[in-house]
C-alpha positions as a LaTeX table, in Angstrom:
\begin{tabular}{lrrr}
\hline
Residue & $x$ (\AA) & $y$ (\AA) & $z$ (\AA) \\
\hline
Unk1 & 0.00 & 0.00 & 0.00 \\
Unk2 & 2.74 & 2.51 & 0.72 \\
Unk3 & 5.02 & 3.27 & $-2.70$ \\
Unk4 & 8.82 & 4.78 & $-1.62$ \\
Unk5 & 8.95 & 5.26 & $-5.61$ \\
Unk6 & 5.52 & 6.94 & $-6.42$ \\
Unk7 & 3.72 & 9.02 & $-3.84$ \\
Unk8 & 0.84 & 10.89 & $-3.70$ \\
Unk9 & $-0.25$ & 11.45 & 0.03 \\
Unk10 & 3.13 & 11.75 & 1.46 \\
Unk11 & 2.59 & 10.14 & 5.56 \\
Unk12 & 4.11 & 11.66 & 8.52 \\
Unk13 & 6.00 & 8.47 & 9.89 \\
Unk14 & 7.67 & 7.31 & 8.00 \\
Unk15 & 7.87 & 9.22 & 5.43 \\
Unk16 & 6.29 & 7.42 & 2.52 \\
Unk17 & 3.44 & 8.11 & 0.35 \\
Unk18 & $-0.22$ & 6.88 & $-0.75$ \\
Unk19 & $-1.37$ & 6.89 & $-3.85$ \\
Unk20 & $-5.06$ & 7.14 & $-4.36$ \\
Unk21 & $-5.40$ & 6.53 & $-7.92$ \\
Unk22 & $-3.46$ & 3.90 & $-8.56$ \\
Unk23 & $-3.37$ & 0.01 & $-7.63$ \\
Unk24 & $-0.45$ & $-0.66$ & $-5.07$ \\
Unk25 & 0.81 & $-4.27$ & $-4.09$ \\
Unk26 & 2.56 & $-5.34$ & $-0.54$ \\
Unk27 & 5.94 & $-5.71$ & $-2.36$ \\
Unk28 & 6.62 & $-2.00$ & $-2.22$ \\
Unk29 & 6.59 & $-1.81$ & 1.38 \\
Unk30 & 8.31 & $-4.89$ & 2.08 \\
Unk31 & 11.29 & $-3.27$ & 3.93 \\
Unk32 & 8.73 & $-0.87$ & 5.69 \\
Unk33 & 7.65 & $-0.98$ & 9.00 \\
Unk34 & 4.10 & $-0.87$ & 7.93 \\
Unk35 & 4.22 & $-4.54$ & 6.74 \\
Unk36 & 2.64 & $-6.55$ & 9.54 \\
Unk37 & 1.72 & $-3.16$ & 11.39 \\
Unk38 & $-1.68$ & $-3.56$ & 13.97 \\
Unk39 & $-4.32$ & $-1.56$ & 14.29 \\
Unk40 & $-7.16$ & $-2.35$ & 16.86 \\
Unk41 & $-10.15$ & $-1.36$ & 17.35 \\
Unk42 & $-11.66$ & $-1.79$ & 20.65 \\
Unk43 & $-15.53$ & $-2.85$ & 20.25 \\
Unk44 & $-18.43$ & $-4.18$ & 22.92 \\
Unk45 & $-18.69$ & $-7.87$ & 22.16 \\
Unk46 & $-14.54$ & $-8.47$ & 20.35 \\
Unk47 & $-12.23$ & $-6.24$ & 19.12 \\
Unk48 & $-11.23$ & $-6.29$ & 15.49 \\
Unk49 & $-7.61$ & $-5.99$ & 14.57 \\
Unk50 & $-6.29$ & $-5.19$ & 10.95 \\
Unk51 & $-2.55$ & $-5.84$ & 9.81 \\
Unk52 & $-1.10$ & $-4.26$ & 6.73 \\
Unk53 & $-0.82$ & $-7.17$ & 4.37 \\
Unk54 & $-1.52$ & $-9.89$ & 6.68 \\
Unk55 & $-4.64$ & $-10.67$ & 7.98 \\
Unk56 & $-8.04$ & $-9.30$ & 9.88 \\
Unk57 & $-8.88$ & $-11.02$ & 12.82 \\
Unk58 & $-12.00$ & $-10.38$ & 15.55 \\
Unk59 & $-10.73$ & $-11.13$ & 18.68 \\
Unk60 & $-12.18$ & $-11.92$ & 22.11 \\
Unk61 & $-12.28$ & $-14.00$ & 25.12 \\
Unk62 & $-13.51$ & $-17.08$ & 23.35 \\
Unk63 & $-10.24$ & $-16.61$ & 20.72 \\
Unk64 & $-9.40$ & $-15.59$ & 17.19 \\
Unk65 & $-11.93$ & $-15.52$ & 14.49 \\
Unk66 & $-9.91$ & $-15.08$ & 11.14 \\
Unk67 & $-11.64$ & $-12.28$ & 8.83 \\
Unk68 & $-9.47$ & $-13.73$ & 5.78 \\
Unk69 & $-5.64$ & $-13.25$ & 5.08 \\
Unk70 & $-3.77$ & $-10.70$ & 1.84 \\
Unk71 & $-4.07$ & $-12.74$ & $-1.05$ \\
Unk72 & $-0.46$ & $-11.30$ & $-2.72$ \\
Unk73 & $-2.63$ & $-11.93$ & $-5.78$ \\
Unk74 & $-4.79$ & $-9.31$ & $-5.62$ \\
Unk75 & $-3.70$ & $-5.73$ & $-5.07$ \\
Unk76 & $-4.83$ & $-2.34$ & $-3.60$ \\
Unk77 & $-7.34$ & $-1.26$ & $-5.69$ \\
Unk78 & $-8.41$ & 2.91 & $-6.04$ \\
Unk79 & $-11.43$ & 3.63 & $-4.02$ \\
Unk80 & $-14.50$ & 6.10 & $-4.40$ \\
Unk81 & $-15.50$ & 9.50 & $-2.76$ \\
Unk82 & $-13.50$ & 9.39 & 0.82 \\
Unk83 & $-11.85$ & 6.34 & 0.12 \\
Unk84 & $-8.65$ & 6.36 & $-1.84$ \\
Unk85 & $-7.83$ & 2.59 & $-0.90$ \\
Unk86 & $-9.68$ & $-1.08$ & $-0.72$ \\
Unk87 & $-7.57$ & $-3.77$ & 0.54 \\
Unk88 & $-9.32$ & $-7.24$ & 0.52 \\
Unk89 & $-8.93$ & $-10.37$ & 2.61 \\
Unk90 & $-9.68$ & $-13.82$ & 1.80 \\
Unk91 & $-9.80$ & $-17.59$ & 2.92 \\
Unk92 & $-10.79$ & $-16.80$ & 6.55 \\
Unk93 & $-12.51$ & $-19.28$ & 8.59 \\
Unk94 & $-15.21$ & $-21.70$ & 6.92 \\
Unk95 & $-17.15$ & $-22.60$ & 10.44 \\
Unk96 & $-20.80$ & $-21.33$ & 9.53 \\
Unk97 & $-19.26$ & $-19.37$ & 6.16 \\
Unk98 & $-18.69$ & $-22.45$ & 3.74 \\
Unk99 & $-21.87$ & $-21.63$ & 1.93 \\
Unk100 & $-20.05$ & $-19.78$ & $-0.90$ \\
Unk101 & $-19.10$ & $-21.45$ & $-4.01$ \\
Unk102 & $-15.47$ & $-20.64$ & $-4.29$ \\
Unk103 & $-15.15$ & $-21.40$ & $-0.51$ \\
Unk104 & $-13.65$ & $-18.39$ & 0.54 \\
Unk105 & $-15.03$ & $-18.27$ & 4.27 \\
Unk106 & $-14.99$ & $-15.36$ & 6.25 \\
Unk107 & $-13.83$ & $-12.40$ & 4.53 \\
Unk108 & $-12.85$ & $-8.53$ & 5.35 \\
Unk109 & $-12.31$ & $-5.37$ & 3.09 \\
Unk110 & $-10.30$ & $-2.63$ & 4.56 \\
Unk111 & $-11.69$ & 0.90 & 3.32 \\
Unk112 & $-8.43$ & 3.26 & 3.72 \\
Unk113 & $-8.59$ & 6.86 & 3.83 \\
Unk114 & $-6.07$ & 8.94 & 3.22 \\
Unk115 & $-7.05$ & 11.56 & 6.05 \\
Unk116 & $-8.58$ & 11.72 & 9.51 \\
Unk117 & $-11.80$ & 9.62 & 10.69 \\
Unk118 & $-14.62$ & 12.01 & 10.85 \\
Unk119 & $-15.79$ & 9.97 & 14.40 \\
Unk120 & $-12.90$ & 9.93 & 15.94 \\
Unk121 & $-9.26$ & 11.14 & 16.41 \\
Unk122 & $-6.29$ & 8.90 & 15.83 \\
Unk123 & $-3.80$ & 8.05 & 18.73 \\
Unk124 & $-1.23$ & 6.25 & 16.98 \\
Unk125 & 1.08 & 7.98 & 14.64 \\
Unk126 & 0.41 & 5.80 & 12.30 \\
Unk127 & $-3.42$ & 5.79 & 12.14 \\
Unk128 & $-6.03$ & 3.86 & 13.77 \\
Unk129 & $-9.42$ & 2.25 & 12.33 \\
Unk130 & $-12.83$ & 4.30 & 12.02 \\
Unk131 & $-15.41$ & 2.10 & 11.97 \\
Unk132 & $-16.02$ & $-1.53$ & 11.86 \\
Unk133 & $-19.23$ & $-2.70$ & 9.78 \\
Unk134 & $-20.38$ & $-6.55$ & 10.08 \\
Unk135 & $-22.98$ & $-6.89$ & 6.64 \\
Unk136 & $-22.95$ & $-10.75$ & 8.21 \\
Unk137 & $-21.42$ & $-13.07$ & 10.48 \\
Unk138 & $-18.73$ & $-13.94$ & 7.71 \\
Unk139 & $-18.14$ & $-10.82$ & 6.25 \\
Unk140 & $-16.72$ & $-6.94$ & 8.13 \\
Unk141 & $-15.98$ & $-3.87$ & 6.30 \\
Unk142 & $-13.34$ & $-1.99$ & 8.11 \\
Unk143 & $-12.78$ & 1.75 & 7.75 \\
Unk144 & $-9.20$ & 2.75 & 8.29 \\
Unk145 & $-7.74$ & 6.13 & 8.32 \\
Unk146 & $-3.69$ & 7.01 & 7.79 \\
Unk147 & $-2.55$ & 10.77 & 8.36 \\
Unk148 & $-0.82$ & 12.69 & 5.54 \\
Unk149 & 0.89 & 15.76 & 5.31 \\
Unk150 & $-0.34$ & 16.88 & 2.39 \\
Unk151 & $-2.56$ & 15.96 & $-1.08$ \\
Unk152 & $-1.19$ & 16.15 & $-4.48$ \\
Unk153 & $-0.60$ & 14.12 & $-7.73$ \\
Unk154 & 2.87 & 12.65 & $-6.98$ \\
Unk155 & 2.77 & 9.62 & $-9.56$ \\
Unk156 & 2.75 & 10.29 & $-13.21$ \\
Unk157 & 0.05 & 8.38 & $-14.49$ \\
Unk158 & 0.44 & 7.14 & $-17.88$ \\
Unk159 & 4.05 & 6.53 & $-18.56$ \\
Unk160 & 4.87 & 2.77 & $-19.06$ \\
Unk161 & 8.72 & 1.85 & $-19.49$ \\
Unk162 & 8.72 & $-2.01$ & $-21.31$ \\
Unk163 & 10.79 & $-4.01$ & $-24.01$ \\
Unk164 & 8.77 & $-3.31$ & $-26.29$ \\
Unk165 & 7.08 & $-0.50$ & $-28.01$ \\
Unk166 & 3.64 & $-1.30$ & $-26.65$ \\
Unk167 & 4.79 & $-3.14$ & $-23.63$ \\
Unk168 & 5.25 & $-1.97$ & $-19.83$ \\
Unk169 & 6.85 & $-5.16$ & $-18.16$ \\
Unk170 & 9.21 & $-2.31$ & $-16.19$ \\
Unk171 & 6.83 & 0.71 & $-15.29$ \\
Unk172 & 3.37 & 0.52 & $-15.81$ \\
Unk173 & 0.93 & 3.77 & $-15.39$ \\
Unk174 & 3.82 & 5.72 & $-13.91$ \\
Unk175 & 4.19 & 2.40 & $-11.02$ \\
Unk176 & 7.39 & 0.43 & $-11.30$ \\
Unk177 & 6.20 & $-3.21$ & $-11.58$ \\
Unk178 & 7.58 & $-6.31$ & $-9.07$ \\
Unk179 & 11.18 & $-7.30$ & $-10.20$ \\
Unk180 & 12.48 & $-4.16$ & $-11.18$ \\
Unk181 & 11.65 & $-2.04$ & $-7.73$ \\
Unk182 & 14.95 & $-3.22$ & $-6.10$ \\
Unk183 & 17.66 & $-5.87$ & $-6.80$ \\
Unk184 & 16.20 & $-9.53$ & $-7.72$ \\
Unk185 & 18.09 & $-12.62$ & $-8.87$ \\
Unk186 & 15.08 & $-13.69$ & $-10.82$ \\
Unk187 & 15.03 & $-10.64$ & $-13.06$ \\
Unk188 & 18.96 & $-9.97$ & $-13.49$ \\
Unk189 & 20.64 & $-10.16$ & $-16.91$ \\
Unk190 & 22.93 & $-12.23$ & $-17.75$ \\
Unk191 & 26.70 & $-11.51$ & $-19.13$ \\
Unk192 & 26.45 & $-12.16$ & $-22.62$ \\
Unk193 & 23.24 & $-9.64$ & $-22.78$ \\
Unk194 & 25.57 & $-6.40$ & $-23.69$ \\
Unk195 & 22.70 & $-4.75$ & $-24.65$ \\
Unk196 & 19.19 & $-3.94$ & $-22.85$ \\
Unk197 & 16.55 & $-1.94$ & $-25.35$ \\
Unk198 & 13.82 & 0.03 & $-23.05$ \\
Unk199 & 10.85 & 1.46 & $-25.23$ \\
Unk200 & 8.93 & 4.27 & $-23.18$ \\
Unk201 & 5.61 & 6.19 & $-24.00$ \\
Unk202 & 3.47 & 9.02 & $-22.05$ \\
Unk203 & 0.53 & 10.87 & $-22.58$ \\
Unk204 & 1.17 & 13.20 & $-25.13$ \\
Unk205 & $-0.05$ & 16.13 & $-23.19$ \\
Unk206 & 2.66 & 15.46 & $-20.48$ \\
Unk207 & 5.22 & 14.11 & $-22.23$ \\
Unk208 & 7.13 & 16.82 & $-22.26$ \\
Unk209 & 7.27 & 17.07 & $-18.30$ \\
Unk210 & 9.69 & 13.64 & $-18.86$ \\
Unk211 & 13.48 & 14.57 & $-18.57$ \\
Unk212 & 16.87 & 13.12 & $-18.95$ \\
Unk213 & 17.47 & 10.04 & $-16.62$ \\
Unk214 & 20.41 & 9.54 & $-14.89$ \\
Unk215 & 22.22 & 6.10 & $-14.05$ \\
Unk216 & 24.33 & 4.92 & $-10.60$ \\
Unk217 & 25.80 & 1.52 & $-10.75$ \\
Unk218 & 26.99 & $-0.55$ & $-7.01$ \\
Unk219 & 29.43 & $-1.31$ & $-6.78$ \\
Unk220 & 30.72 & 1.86 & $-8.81$ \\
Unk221 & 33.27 & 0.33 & $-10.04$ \\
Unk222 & 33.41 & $-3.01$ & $-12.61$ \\
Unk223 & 30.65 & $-2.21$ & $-14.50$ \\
Unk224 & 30.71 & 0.33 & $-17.83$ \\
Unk225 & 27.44 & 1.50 & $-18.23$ \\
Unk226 & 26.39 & 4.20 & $-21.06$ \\
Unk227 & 22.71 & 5.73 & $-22.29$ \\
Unk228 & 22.20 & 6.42 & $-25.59$ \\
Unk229 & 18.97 & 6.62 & $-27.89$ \\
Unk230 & 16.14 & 9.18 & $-27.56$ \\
Unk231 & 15.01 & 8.45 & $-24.32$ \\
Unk232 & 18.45 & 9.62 & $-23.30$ \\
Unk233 & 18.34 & 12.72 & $-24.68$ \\
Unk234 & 15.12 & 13.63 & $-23.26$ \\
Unk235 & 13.14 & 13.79 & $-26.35$ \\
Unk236 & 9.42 & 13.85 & $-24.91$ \\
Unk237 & 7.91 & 10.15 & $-25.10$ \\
Unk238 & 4.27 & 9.35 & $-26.55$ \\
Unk239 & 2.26 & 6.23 & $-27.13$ \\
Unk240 & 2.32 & 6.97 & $-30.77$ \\
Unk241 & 5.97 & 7.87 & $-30.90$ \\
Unk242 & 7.78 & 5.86 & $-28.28$ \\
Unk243 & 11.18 & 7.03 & $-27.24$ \\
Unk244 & 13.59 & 4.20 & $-27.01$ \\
Unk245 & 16.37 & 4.07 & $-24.38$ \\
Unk246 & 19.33 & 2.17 & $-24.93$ \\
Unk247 & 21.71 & 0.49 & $-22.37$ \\
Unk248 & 24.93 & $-0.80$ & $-22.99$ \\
Unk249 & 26.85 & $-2.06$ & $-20.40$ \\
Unk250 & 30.11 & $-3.97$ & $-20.16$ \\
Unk251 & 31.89 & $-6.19$ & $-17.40$ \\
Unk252 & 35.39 & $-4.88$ & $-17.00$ \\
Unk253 & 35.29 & $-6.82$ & $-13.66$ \\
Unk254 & 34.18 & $-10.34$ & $-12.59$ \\
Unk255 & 31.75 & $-10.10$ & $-9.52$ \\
Unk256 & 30.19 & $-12.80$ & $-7.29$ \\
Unk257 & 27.01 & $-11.05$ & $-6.68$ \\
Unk258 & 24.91 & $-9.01$ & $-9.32$ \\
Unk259 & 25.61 & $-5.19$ & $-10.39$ \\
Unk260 & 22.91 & $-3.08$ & $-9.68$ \\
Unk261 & 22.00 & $-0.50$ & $-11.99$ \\
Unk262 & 18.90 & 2.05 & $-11.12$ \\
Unk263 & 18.09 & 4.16 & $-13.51$ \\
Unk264 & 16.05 & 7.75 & $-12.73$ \\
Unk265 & 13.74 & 9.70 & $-15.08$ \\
Unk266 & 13.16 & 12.80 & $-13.71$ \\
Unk267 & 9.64 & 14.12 & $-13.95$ \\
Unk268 & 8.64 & 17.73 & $-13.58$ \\
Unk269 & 6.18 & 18.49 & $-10.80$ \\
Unk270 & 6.07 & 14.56 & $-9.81$ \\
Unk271 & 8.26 & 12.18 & $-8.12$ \\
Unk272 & 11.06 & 10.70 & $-10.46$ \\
Unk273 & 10.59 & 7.28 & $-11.70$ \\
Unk274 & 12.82 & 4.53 & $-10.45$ \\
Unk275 & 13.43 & 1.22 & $-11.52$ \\
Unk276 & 16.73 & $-1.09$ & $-11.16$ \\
Unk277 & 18.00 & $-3.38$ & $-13.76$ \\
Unk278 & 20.36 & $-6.30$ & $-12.52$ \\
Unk279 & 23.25 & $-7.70$ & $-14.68$ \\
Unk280 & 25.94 & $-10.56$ & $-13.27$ \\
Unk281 & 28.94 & $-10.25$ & $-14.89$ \\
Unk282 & 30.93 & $-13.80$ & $-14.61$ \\
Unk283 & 33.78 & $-13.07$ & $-16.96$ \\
Unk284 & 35.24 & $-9.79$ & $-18.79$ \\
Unk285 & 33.85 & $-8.00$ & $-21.85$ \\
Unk286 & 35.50 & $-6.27$ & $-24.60$ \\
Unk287 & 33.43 & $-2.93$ & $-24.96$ \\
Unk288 & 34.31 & $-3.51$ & $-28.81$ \\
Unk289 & 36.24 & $-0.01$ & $-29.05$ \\
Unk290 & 39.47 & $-2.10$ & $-30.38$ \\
Unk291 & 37.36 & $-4.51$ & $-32.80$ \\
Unk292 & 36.08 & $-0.96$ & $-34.82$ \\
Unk293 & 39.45 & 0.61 & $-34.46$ \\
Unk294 & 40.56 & $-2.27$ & $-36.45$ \\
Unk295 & 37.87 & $-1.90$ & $-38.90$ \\
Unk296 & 38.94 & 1.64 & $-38.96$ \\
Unk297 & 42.09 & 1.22 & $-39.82$ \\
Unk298 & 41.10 & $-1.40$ & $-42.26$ \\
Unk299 & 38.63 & 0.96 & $-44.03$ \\
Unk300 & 41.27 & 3.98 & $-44.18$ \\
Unk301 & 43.91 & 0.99 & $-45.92$ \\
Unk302 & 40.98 & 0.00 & $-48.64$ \\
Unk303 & 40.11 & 3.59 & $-49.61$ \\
Unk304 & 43.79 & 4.27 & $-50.01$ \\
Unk305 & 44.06 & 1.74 & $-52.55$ \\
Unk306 & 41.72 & 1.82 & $-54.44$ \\
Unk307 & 42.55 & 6.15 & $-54.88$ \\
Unk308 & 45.89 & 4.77 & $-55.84$ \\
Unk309 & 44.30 & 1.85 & $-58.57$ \\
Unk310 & 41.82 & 4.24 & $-59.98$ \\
Unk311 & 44.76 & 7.17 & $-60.16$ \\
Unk312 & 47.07 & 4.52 & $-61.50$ \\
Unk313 & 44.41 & 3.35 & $-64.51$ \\
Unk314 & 43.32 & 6.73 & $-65.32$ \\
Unk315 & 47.00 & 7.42 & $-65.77$ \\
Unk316 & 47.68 & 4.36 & $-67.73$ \\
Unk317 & 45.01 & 5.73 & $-70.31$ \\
Unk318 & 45.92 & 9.07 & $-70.39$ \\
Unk319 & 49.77 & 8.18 & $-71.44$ \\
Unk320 & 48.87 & 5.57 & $-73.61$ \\
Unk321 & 46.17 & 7.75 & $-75.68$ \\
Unk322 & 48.86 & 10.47 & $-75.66$ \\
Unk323 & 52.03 & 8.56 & $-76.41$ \\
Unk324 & 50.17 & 5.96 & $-79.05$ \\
Unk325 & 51.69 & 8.15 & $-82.12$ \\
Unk326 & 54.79 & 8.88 & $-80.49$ \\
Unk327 & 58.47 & 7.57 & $-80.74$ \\
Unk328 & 61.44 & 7.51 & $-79.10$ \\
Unk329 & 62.20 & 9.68 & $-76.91$ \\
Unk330 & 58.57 & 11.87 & $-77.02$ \\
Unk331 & 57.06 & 8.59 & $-75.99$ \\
Unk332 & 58.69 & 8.93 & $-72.45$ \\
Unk333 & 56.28 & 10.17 & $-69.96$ \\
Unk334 & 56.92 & 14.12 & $-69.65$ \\
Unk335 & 59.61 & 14.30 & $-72.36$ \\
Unk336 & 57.59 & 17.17 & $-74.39$ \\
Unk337 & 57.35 & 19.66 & $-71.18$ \\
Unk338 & 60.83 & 19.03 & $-70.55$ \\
Unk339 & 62.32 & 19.67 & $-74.42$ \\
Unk340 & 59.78 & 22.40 & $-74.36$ \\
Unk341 & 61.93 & 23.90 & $-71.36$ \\
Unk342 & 65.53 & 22.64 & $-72.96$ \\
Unk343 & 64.54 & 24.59 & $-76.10$ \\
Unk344 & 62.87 & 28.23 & $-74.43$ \\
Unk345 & 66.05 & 27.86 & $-71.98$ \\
Unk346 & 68.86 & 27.97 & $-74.69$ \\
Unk347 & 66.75 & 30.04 & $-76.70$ \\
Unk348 & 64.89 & 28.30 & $-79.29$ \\
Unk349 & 67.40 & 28.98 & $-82.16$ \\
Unk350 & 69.69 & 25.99 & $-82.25$ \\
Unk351 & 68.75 & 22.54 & $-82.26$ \\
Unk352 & 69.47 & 18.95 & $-83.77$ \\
Unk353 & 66.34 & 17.44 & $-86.24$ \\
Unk354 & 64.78 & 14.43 & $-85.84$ \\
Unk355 & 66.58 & 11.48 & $-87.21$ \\
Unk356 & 63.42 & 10.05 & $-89.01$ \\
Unk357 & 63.01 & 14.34 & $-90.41$ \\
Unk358 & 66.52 & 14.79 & $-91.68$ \\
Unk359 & 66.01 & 11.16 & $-93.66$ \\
Unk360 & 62.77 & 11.98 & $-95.09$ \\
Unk361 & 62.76 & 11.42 & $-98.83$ \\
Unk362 & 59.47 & 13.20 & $-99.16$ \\
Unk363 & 60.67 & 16.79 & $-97.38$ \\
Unk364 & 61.93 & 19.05 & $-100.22$ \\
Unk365 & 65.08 & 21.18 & $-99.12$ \\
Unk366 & 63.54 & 24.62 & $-99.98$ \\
Unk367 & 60.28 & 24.27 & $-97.22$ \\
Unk368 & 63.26 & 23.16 & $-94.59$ \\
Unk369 & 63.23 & 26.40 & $-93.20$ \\
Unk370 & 59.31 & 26.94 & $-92.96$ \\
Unk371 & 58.71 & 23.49 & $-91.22$ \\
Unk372 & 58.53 & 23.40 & $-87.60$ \\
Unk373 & 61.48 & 21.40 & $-85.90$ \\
Unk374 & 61.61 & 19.50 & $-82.66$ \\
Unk375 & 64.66 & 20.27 & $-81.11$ \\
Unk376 & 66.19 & 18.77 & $-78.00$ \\
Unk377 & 68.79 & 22.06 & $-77.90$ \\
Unk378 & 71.80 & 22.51 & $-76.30$ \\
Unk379 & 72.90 & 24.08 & $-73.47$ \\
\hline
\end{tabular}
C-alpha cells in the first residue's frame, strides 16, 4: 500500500506516500515498517484488529476468528468518494461461512482513507481504524484512516517503461512493476546480454514534463554502463511515438554477486521514476572499441588503394592515348614539357632534327626552313 517510488499522500512516519489513484501491491513496502503493522479497534462484544498485508482477525475471550488473510494476488485497488484505498482479505474461517461457491469463508475489506476519521481522532502515529461494519457473520468492512501531510498528484500516471514499443513489463501507469523495484536474482541479466533496449511512451499532453534520466551503478566500479537513444536525450515520449532508451553495459570486472544498476527519469512536478535493472557479470567484456578501431584502420587501408588503382588506370590511359603516335624519346612520360623547357632555356634557335626528319625522302630542301622542328637544344 505505501510506494517509496511513487507518492501521492506523502505520511508523517515514515515518510512514505499513498497513492489514491493507482493500484499498489505489498511488495513495495516490504522493507517498511508498515508490513505486519496492527491496528485495533476496541468494540463491545470483540475487538477487530487489521494488519497491513496480513490478515483481519475479531478477537475476544472465546479466541481468534480469522476475517481472511492478503491474497499477494490481488492488489490495492483505487477507491471512491472518501476512500482512496480497498484492501481485501480472503480464505478466513469456513465454520458457519462455507456456503459460498469458491469457498472463501470469512472475509474482510479494509476501506483506507487517506485523512482523519470524521468519528474519531487517531492516537497512533500511524493511524487507527474508524469504523467496523459486520454486513454478516462472515463478512466486516473496516474503515481505516492514515494521516498525511499533504494531497497532491505525486505519480505520473500514464508513462509505461517495457521491451517493447507497446509493452510496460518495467513501469506501468507511472508504477514500477515487481522485479524491477529493487535488486532480484530472478530478473537480473545475464553476461552475454551487452545490450538492454527500453521502449517508453506518455501521454502526449505530459510528455514533455519527462526529462533526462540519470544512471548509478553498485558497486561503482566493474561495471561500464552508457545511455544512448532518444530516451536519453530527453526527447518527450508518446504512445504513438515511443522514445527508445538504450543500455549498454560492459563487465570490465568479474563479480560474485549481481551489479545493480537504477536508472532515474526525472519528472517535472512529480516524483522521479525509479526502476533497477540487474546484470551478473561472470567473466570480462570487450566494450568492442578495439574490434572498430581495427575496422577503422582497415577501411582507411581499402580507400587508399583503391585512390591509388583508380589514379594509376586513369593514368595508364591518359599516357597511352597520348604517347600511341609517339616515338622515341617523345614517348617517355613528360619528355615534351621538358624539351619544351631545354629549347625556351637555350633560346629556341639551335637545335638537332629528328633522325626520321633529316632522312625523309618526301621533305623538299627549300620548305626546310618553314617546317617546324623539334629540337632537343643545347645548353
Amino acid at each position: 500500500m505505501i510506494s517509496r517510488l511513487h507518492p501521492s499522500c506523502p505520511l508523517s512516519r515514515p515518510h512514505y506516500w499513498v497513492n489514491p489513484n493507482m493500484m499498489l501491491s505489498c511488495w513495495e513496502i516490504e522493507s517498511t515498517s508498515w508490513k505486519g503493522h496492527l491496528f485495533e479497534y476496541e468494540g463491545k462484544e470483540s475487538d477487530l484488529v487489521v494488519r497491513f498485508c496480513k490478515d483481519v482477525e475479531s478477537r475476544s475471550q472465546t479466541g481468534y476468528v480469522d476475517f481472511g488473510r492478503f491474497d499477494t494476488y490481488n492488489h490495492f485497488v483505487a477507491g471512491s468518494g472518501r476512500v482512496n484505498f480497498v484492501q481485501g482479505f480472503y480464505e478466513g474461517d469456513l465454520m458457519n461461512c462455507e456456503q459460498s461457491y469458491n469457498k472463501l469463508g470469512r472475509t474482510a475489506q479494509v476501506n483506507i482513507i487517506c485523512g482523519s476519521c470524521l468519528s474519531r481522532q487517531c492516537k497512533g502515529e500511524l493511524g487507527c481504524i474508524c469504523s467496523v461494519t459486520y454486513e454478516s457473520s462472515c463478512r466486516v468492512i473496516v474503515e481505516l484512516a492514515i494521516p498525511c501531510e499533504k494531497r497532491g498528484p505525486r505519480v505520473f500516471e500514464g508513462f509505461t517503461i517495457g521491451f517493447h514499443p507497446r509493452s510496460w513489463e518495467i513501469v506501468y501507469n507511472g508504477m514500477t512493476q515487481p522485479g524491477f523495484e529493487k535488486s532480484h536474482n530472478e530478473y537480473r541479466f545475464s553476461t552475454e546480454q551487452i545490450r538492454v533496449t527500453l521502449h517508453m511512451t506518455a501521454v502526449a499532453s505530459l510528455s514533455n514534463l519527462v526529462q533526462k534520466p540519470t544512471v548509478k551503478v553498485l558497486p561503482r566500479t566493474g561495471l561500464e554502463v552508457h545511455l544512448s537513444g532518444s530516451g536519453a536525450s530527453g526527447t518527450p515520449p508518446t504512445t504513438l511515438s515511443p522514445t527508445v532508451l538504450t543500455v549498454d553495459w560492459t563487465c570490465k570486472k568479474v563479480h560474485t554477486t549481481p551489479y545493480e544498476v537504477e536508472i532515474t527519469i526525472p519528472v517535472e512536478n512529480y516524483d522521479p521514476v525509479k526502476f533497477t535493472l540487474t546484470k551478473m557479470c561472470d567473466h570480462k567484456q570487450d566494450d568492442g572499441k578495439e574490434t572498430m578501431k581495427g575496422w577503422a584502420i582497415f577501411g582507411i587501408l581499402s580507400c587508399i588503394f583503391f585512390v591509388s588503382l583508380t589514379l594509376f588506370c586513369c593514368g595508364g590511359f591518359i599516357y597511352k592515348s597520348g604517347a600511341q603516335n609517339q616515338h622515341g624519346l617523345d614517348a617517355l612520360p613528360g619528355m615534351t614539357y621538358l624539351s619544351a623547357f631545354l629549347q625556351t632555356v637555350s633560346g629556341g634557335g639551335q637545335g638537332y632534327q629528328r633522325a626520321e626528319e633529316s632522312n625523309n625522302p618526301f621533305i623538299p630542301a627549300a620548305q626546310g626552313a618553314g617546317r617546324t622542328e623539334v629540337r632537343y637544344g643545347s645548353i
